[in-house]
N, C-alpha and C positions, 0 to 999 in steps of 0.2 A: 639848085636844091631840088625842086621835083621834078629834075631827069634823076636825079639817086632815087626817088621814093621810085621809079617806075620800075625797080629793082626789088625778087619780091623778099632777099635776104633784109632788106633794108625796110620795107613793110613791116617783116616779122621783127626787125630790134626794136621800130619805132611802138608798136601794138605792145611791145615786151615791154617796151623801159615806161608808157603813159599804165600801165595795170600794176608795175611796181611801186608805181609813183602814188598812183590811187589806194594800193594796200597798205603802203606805208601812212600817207595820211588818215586812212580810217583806222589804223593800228594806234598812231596818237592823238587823234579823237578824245577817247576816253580822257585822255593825261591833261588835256583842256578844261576841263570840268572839274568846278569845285567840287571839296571832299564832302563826305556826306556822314563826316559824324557832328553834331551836334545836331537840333531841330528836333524832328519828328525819331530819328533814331535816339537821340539822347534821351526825349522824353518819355519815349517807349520803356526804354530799359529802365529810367528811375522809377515809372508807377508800378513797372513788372516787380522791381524792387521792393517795392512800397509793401505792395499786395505779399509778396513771400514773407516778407517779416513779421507782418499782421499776424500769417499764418503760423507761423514759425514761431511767434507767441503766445499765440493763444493756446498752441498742442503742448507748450510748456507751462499753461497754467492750469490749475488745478478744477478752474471753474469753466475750462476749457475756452475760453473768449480772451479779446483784447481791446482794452481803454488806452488810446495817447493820454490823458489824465494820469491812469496810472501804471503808466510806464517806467519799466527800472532806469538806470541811469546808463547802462549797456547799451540798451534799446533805444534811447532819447537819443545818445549818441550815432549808432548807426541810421536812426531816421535823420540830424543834423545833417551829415554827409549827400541823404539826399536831398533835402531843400536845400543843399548850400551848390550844386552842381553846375560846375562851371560853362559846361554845354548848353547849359536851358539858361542861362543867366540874364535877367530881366524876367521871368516866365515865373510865374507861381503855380504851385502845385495845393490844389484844393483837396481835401479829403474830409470826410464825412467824420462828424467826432460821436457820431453813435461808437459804441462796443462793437465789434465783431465777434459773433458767436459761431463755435465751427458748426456744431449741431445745427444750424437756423431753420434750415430747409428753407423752403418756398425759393420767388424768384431770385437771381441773382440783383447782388445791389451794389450801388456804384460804390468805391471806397476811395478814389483817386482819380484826378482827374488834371489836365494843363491847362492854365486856362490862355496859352498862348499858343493859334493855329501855325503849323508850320508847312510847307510843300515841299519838304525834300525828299519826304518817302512819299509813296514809292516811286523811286527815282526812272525819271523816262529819259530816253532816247532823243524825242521831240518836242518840245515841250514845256509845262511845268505841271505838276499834281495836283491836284485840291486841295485848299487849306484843311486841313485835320488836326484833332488834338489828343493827344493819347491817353484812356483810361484805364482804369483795372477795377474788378469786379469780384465781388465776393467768393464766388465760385474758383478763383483764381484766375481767370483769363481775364485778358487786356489784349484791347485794340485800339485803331485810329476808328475815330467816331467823326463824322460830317460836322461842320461849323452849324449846320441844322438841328443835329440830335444836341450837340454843346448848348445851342442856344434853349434848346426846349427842356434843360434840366433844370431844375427850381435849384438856383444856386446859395437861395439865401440860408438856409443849411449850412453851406458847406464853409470851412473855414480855412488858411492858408496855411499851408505843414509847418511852416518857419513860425507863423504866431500860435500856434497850438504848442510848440515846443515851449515859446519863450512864455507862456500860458498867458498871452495877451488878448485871448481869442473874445469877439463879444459873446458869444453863445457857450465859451466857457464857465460855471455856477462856482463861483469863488467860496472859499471856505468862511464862515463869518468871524467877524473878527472878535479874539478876545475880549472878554470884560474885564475891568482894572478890579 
């Protein structure tokens, strides 16, 4: 065998076929790696959700703002859809049951938030990413936030999108009850 290599046609196939060999395998590389929708993508996109419809509410009311409290049953609906999102599933989505006002000014505030860190965004090569949780913000923008800035949010606030629907929330103010 290495009286052929000393051949240098036989050099060039052998150099030829270990570089096709090598692009082939780094071409399915990728195909090896799990997919990267649910986690940190899925969650993304529900608070990025969350936040549009907020908005999307409130420029449809006439006091310009918007209460989960008092939400149409259209709206309950498409927020249902996203607490119920089979990509985050075990993951609860915390959101703020203040009103959203569009006018508010001042800083942006949190409106949504995961309270389950995931690593699959953004997705590396080598690796794995830092756990991150995905939020949205009054202003409309939403990002992954550090398991640091998560932990340093005063969460007792916030309540789970799923119990604010089914209006089980404790920081919900129940209406009093009739008198006989």
């Amino acid at each position: 065998m290495w009286a052929t290599l000393n051949k240098p046609w036989r050099r060039l196939q052998l150099a030829a076929s270990m570089a096709l060999a090598l692009i082939a395998a780094l071409a399915l590389f990728p195909a090896t790696q799990g997919s990267n929708c649910g986690g940190n993508s899925a969650a993304l996109h529900a608070v990025k959700w969350y936040a549009l419809l907020v908005q999307l509410a409130a420029e449809e009311n006439p006091e310009r703002r918007f209460s989960i409290a008092e939400a149409t049953p259209r709206e309950r609906a498409e927020l249902a859809r996203i607490a119920d999102d089979f990509w985050i599933a075990g993951a609860r989505l915390l959101i703020s049951p203040l009103p959203h006002h569009i006018d508010a000014g001042g800083p942006p505030r949190l409106l949504i938030v995961c309270d389950r860190a995931y690593r699959n965004v953004p997705r590396r090569r080598i690796g794995i990413a830092p756990p991150t949780h995905a939020a949205a913000f009054s202003d409309g923008s939403s990002r992954l936030i550090s398991t640091e800035e998560f932990t340093a949010i005063n969460r007792s606030s916030l309540v789970p999108l799923d119990d604010a629907l089914a209006g089980t929330s404790p920081n919900r103010k129940e209406a009093p009850a009739a008198a006989d």
